[in-house]
N, C-alpha and C positions, 0 to 999 in steps of 0.2 A: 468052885467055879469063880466066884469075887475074885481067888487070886488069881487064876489064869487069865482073869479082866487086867490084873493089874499091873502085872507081868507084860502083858502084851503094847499097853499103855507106856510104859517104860522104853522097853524095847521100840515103838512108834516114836516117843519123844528121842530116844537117843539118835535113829536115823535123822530123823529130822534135822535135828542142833548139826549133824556130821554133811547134811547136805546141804544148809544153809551157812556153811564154812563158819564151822565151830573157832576155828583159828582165827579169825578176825573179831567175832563175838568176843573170844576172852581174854582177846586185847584189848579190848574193846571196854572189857569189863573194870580191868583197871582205871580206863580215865572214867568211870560213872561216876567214880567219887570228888571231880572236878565241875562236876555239873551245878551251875547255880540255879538256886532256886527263890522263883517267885514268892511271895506272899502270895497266900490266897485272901479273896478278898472276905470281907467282912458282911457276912450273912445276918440282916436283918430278922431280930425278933420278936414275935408280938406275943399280945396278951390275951388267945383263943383258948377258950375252953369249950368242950363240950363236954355233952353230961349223956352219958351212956347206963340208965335202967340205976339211976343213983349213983356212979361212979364217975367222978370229975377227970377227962382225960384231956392234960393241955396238948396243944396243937400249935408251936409258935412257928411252925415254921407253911402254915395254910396258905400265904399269899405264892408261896412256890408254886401251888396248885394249879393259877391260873395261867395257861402258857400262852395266852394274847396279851398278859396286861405287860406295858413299857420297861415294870419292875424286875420283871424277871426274864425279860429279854436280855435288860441290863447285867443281869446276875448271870445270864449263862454265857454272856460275851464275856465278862472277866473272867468268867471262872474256864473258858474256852482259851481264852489270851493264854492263862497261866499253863494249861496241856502243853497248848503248841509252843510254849518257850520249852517246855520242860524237853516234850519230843523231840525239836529243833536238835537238841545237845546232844544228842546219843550220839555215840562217833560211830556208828556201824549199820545206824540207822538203814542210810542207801543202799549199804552190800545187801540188807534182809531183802529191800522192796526190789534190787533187781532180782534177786534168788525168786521170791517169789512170782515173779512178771514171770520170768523163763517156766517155771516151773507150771503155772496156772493157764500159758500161754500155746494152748494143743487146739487143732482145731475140732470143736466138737458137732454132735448131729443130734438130731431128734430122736424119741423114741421111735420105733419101729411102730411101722402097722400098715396094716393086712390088707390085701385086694386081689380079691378069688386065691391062686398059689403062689404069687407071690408077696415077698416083704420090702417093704423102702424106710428107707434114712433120708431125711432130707439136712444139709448143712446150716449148720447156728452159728450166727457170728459173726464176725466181723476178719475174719483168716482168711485167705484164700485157700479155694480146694479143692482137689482134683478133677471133680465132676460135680454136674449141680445137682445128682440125689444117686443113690446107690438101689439098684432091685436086685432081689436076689431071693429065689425059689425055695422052699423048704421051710426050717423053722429059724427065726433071726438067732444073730449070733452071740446076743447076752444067756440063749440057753444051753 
């Protein structure tokens, strides 16, 4: 059973790459290796330990923990800076995000549900759509 998971996973990812214009991707793939890279910045370390039932377990990196204090606001701004240069570089970057825009971009509806024989969809979203809810008698159509 694993394999037929994995197989199918495969076979998932290969459409995928084929629908999100595999041809650009690995052209694409050749300039990665042009892409410059930031430093990452330099992660502060201290001198925490705790003591766990007799066992000393250092901790230097505990001021990360606090995500209101200045310090690590600071730290995830660099260390944020450094993504978005890296993402910036990808040269095929925009072909995925409109692949994906088109592709995520359907207009959808609500779960069904029930009132006496009949069933309604109401529309979600922000698409425009053909009518403003759907009824329809019997058992809704995801069964």
């Amino acid at each position: 059973m694993k394999h037929l998971f994995i197989k199918a996973a495969l076979l998932l990812g290969a459409a995928a790459a084929a629908s999100c214009g595999a041809a650009a991707i690995l052209t694409g793939c050749s300039n990665m290796k042009q892409i410059k890279h930031m430093p990452y910045p330099r992660t502060e370390r201290t001198d925490v330990t705790d003591n766990y039932f007799g066992t000393e377990v250092p901790d230097p990196y505990r001021w990360l923990e606090d995500d209101n204090s200045e310090a690590t606001a600071a730290w995830v701004a660099a260390e944020n800076a450094v993504t978005q240069d890296y993402l910036s570089q990808i040269p095929f970057r925009g072909a995925i995000r409109e692949r994906l825009t088109e592709v995520w971009n359907y207009a959808k509806e609500s779960a069904p549900r029930k009132h006496g024989d009949w069933w309604f969809a109401e529309p979600v979203g922000d698409l425009p759509h053909e009518g403003a809810g759907r009824g329809r008698r019997g058992v809704p159509r995801s069964q």
